[in-house]
PDB file of N, CA, C and O in Angstrom:
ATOM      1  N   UNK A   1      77.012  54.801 123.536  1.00  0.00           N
ATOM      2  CA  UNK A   1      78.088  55.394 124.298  1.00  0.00           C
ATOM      3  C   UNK A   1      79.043  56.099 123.337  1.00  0.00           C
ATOM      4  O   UNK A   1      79.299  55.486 122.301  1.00  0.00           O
ATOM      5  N   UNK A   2      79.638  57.354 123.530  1.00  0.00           N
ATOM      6  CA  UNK A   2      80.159  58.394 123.063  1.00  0.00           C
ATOM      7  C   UNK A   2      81.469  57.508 123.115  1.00  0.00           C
ATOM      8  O   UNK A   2      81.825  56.851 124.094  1.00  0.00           O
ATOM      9  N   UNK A   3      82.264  57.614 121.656  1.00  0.00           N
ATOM     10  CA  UNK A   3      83.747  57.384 122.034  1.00  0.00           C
ATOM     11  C   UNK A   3      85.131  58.212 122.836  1.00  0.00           C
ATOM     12  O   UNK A   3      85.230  59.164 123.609  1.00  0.00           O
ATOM     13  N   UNK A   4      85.608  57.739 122.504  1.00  0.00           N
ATOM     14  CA  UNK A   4      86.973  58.836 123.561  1.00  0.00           C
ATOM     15  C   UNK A   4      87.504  60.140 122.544  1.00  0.00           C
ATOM     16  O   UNK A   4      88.237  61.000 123.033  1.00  0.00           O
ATOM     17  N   UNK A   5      87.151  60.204 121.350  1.00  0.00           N
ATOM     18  CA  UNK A   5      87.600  61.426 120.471  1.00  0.00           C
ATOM     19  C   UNK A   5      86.496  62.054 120.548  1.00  0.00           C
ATOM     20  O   UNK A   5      86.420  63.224 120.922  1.00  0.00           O
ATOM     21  N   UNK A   6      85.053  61.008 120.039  1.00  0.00           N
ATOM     22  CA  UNK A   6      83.955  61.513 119.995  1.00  0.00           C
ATOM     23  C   UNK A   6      83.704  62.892 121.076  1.00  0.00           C
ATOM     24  O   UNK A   6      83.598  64.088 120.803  1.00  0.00           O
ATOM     25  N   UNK A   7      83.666  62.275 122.207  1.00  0.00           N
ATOM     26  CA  UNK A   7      83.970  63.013 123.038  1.00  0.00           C
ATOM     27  C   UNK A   7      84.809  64.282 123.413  1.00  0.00           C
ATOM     28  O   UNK A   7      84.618  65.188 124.225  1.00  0.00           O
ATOM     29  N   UNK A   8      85.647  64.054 122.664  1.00  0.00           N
ATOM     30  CA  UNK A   8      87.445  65.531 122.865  1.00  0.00           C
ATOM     31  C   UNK A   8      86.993  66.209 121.709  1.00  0.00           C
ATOM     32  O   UNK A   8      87.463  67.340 121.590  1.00  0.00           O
ATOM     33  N   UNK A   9      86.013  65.742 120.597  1.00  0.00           N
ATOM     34  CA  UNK A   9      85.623  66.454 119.778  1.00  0.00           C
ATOM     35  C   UNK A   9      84.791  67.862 120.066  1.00  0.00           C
ATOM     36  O   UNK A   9      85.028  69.070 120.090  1.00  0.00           O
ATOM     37  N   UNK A  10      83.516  66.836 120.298  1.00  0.00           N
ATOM     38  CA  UNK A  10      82.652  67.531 121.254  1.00  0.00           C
ATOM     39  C   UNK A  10      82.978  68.568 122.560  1.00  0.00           C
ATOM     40  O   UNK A  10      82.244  69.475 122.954  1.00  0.00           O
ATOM     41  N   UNK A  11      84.070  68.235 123.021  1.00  0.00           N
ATOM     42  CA  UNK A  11      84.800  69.193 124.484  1.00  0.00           C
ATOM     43  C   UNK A  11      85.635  70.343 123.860  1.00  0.00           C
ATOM     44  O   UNK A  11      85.753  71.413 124.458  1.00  0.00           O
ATOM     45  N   UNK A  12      86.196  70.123 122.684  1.00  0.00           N
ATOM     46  CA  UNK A  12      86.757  70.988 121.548  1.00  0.00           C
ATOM     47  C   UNK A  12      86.156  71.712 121.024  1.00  0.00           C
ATOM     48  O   UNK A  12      86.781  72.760 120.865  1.00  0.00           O
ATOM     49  N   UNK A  13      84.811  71.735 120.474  1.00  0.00           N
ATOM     50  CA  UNK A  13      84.192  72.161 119.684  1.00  0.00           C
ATOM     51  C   UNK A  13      83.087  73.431 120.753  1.00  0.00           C
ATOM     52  O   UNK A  13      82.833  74.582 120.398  1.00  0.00           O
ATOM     53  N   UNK A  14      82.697  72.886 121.820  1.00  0.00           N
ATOM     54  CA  UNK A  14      82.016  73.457 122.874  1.00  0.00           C
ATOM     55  C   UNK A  14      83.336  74.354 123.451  1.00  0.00           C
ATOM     56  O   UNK A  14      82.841  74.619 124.546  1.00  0.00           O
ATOM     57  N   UNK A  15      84.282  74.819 123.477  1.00  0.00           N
ATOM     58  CA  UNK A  15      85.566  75.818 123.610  1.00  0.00           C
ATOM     59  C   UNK A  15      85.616  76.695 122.676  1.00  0.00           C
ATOM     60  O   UNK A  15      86.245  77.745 122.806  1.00  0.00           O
ATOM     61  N   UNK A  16      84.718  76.258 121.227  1.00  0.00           N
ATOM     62  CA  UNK A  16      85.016  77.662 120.317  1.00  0.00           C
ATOM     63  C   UNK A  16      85.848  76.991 119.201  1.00  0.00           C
ATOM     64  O   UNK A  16      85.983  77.725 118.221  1.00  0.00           O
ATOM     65  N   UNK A  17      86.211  76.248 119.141  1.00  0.00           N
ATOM     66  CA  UNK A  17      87.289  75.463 118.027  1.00  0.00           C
ATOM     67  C   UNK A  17      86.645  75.123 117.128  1.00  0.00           C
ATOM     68  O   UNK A  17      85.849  74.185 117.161  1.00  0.00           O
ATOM     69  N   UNK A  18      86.919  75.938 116.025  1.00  0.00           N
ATOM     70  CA  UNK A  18      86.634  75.206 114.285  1.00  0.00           C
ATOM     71  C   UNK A  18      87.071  73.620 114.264  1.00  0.00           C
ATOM     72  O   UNK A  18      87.689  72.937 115.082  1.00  0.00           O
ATOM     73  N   UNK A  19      86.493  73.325 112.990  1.00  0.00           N
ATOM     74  CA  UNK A  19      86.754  71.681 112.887  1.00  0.00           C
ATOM     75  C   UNK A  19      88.188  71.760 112.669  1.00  0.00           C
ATOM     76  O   UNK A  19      88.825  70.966 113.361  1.00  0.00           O
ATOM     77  N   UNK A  20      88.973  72.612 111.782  1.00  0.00           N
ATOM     78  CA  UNK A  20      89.993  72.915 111.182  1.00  0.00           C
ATOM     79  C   UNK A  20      90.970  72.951 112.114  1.00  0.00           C
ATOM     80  O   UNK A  20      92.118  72.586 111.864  1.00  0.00           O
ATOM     81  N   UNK A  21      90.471  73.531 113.615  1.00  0.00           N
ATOM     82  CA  UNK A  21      91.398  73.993 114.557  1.00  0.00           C
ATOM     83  C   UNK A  21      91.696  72.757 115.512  1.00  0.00           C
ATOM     84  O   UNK A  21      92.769  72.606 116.096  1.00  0.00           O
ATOM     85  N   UNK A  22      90.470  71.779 115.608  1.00  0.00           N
ATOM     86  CA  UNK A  22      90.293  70.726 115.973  1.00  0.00           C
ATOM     87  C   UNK A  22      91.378  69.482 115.378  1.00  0.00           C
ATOM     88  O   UNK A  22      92.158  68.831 116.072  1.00  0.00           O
ATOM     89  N   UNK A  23      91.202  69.384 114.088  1.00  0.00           N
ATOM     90  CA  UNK A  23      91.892  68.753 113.337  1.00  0.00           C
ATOM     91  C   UNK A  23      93.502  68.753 113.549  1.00  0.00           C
ATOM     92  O   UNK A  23      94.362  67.873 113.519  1.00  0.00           O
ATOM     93  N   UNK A  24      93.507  69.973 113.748  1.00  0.00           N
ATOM     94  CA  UNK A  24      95.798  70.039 113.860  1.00  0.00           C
ATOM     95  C   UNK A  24      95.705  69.939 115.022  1.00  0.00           C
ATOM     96  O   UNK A  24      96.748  69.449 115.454  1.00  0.00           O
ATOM     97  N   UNK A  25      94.708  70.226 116.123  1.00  0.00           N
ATOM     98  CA  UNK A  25      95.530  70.168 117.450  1.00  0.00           C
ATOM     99  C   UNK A  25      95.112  68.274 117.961  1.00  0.00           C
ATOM    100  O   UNK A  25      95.361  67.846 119.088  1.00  0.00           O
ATOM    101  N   UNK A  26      94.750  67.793 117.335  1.00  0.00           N
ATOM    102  CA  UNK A  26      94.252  66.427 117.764  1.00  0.00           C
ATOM    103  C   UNK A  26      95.349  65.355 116.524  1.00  0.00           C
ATOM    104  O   UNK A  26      95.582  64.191 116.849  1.00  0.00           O
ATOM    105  N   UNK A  27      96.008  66.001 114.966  1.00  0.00           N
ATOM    106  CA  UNK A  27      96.610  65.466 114.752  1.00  0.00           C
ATOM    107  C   UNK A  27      95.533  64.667 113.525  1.00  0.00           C
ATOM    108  O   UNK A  27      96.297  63.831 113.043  1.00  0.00           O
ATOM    109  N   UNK A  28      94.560  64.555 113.004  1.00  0.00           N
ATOM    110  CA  UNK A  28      93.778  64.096 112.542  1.00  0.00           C
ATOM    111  C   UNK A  28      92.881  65.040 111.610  1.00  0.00           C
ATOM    112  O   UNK A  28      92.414  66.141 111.899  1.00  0.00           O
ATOM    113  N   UNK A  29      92.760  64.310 110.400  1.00  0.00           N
ATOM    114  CA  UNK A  29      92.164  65.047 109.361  1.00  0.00           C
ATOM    115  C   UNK A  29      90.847  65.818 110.218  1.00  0.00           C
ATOM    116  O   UNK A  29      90.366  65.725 111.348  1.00  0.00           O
ATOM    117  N   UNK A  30      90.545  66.721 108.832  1.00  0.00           N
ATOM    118  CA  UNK A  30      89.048  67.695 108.535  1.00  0.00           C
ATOM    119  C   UNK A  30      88.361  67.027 108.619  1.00  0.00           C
ATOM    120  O   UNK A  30      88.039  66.830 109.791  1.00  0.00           O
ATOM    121  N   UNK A  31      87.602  66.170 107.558  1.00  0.00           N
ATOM    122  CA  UNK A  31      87.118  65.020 107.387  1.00  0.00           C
ATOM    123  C   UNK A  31      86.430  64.312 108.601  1.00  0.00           C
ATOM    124  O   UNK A  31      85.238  64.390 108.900  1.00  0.00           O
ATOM    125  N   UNK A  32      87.497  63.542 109.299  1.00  0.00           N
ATOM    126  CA  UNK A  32      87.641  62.610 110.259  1.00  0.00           C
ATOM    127  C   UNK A  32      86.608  63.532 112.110  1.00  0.00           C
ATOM    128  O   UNK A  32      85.842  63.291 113.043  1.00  0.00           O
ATOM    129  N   UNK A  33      87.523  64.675 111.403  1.00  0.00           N
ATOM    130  CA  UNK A  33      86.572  65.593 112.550  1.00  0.00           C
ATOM    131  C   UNK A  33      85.108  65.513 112.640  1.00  0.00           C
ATOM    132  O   UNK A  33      84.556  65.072 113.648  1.00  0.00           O
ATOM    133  N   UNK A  34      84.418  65.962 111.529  1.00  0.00           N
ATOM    134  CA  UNK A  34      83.325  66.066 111.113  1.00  0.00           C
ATOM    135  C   UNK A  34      82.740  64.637 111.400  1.00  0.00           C
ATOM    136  O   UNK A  34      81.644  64.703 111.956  1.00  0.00           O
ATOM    137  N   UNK A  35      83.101  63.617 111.210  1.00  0.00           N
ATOM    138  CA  UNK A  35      82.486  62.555 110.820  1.00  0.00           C
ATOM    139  C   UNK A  35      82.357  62.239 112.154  1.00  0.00           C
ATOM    140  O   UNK A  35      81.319  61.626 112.400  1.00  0.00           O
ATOM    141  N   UNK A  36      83.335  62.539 113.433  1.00  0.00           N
ATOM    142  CA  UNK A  36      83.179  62.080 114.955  1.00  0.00           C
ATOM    143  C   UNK A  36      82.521  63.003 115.554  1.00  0.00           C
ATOM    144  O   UNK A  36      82.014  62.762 116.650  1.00  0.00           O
ATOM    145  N   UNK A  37      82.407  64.141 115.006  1.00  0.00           N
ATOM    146  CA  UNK A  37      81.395  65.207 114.965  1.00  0.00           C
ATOM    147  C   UNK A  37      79.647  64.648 114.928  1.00  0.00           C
ATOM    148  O   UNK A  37      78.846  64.497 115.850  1.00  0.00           O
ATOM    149  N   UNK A  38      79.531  64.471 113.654  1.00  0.00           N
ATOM    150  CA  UNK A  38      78.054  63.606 113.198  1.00  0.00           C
ATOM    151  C   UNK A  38      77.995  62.437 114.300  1.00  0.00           C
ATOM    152  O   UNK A  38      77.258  62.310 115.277  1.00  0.00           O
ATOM    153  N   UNK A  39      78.837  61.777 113.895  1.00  0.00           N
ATOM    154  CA  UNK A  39      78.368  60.307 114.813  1.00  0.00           C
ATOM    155  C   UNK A  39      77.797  60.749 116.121  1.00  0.00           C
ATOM    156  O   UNK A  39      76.632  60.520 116.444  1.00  0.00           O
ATOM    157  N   UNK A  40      78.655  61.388 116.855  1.00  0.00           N
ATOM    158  CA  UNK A  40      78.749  62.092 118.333  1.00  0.00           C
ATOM    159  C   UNK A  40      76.947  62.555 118.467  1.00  0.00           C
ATOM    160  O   UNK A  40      76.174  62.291 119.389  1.00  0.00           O
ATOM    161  N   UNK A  41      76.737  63.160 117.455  1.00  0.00           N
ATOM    162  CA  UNK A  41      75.440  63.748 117.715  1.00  0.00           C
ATOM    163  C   UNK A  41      74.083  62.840 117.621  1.00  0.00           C
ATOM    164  O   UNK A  41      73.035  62.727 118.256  1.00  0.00           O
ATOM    165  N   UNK A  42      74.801  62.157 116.267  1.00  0.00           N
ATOM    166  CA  UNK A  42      73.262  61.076 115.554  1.00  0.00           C
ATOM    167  C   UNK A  42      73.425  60.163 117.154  1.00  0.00           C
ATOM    168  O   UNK A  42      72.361  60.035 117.761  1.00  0.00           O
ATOM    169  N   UNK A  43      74.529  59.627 117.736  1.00  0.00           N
ATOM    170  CA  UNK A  43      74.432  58.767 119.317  1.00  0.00           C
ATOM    171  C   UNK A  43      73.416  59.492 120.059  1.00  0.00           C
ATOM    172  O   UNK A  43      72.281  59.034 120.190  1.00  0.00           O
ATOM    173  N   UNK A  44      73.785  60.628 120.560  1.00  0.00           N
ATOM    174  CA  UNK A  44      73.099  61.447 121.368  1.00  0.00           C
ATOM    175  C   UNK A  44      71.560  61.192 121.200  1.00  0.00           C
ATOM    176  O   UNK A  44      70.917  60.685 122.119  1.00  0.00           O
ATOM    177  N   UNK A  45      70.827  61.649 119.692  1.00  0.00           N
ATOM    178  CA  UNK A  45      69.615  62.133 119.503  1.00  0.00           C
ATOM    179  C   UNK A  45      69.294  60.474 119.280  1.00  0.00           C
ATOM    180  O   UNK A  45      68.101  60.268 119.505  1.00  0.00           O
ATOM    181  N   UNK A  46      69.728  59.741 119.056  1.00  0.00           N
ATOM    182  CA  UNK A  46      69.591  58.140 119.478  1.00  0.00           C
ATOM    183  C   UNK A  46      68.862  57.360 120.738  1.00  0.00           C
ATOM    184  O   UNK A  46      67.935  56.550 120.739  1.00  0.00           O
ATOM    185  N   UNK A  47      69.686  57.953 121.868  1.00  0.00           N
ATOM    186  CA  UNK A  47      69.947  58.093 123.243  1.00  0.00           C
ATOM    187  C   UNK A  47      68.649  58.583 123.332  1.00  0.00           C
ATOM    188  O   UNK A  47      67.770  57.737 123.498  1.00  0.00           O
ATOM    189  N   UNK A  48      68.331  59.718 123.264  1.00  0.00           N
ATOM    190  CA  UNK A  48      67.034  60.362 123.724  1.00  0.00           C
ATOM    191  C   UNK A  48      66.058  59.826 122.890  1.00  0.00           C
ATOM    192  O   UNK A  48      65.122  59.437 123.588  1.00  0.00           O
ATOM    193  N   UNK A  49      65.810  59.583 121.391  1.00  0.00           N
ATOM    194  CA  UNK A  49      64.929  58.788 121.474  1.00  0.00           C
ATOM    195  C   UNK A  49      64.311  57.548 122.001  1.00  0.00           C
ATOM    196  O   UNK A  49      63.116  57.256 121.984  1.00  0.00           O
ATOM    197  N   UNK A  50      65.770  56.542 122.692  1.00  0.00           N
ATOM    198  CA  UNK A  50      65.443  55.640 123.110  1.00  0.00           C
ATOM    199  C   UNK A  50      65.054  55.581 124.670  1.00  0.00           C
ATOM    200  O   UNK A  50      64.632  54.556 125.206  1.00  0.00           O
ATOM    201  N   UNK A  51      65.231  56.708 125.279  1.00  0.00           N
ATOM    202  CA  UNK A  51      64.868  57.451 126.638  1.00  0.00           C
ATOM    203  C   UNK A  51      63.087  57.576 126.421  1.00  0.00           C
ATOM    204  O   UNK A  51      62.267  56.981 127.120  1.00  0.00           O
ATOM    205  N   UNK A  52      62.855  58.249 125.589  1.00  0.00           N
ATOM    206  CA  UNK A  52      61.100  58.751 125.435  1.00  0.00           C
ATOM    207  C   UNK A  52      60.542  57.446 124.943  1.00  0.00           C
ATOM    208  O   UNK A  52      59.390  57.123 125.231  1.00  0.00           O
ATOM    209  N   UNK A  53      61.374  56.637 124.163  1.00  0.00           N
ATOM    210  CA  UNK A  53      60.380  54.955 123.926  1.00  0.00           C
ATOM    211  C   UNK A  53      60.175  54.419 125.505  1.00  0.00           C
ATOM    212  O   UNK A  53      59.127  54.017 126.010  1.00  0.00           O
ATOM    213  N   UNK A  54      61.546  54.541 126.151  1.00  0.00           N
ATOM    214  CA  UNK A  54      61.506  53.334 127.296  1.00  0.00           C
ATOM    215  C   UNK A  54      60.271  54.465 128.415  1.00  0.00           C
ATOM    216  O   UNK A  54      59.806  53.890 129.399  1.00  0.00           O
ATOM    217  N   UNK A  55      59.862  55.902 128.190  1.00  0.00           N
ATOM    218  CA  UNK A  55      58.835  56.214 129.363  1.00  0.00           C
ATOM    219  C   UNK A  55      57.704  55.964 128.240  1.00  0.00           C
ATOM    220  O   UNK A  55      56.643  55.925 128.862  1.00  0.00           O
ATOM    221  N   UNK A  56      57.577  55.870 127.547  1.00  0.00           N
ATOM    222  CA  UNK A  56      56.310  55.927 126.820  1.00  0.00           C
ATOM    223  C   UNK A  56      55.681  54.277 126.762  1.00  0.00           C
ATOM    224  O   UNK A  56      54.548  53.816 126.622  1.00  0.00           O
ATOM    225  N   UNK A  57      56.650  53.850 126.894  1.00  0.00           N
ATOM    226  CA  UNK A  57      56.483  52.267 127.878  1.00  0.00           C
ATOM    227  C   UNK A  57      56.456  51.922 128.759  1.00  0.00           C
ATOM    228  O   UNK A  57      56.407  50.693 128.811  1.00  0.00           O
ATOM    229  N   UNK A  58      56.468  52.754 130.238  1.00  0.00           N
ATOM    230  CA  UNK A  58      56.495  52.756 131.548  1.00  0.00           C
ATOM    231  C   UNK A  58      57.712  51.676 131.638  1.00  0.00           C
ATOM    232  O   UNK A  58      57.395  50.740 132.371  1.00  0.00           O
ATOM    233  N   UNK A  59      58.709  51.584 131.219  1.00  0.00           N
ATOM    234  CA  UNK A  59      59.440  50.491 132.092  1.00  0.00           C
ATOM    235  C   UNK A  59      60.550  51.564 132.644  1.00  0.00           C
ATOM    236  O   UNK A  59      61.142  52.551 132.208  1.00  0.00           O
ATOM    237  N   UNK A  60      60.474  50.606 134.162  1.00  0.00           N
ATOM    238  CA  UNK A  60      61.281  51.228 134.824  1.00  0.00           C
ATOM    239  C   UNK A  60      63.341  50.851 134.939  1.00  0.00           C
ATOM    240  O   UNK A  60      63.979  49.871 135.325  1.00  0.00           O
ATOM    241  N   UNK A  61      63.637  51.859 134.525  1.00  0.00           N
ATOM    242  CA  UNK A  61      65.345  51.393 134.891  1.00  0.00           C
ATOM    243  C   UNK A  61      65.813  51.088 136.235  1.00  0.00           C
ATOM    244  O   UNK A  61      65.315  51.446 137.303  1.00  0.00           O
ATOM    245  N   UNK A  62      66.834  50.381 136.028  1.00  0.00           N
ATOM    246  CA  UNK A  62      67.235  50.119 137.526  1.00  0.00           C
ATOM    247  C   UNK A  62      68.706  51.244 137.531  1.00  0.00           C
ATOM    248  O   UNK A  62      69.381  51.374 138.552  1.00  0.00           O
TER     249      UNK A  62
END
């Protein structure tokens, strides 16, 4: 699950906003951007790998 910046990052960044631009309007380093940046994504491609294990195992979600 995506955190709550993770997220405003990502909603920021999908608007056109540099990390840089991200950073002053959220109040929070360059750095810090990037890094909720990465995380945000490595979750995601996480997520979907663990989506194609659970059909490649037929189990069904409820």
């Amino acid at each position: 699950m995506l955190s709550d910046k993770e997220q405003e990052v990502l909603k920021l960044r999908k608007q056109g906003l540099k990390q840089s631009e991200i950073a002053k309007k959220l109040r929070i380093s360059q750095p810090a951007v990037s890094s909720f940046e990465k995380n945000a994504y490595r979750k995601i491609r996480e997520a979907g790998e663990l989506l194609e294990i659970i059909k490649k195992l037929g189990i069904d979600m409820p």
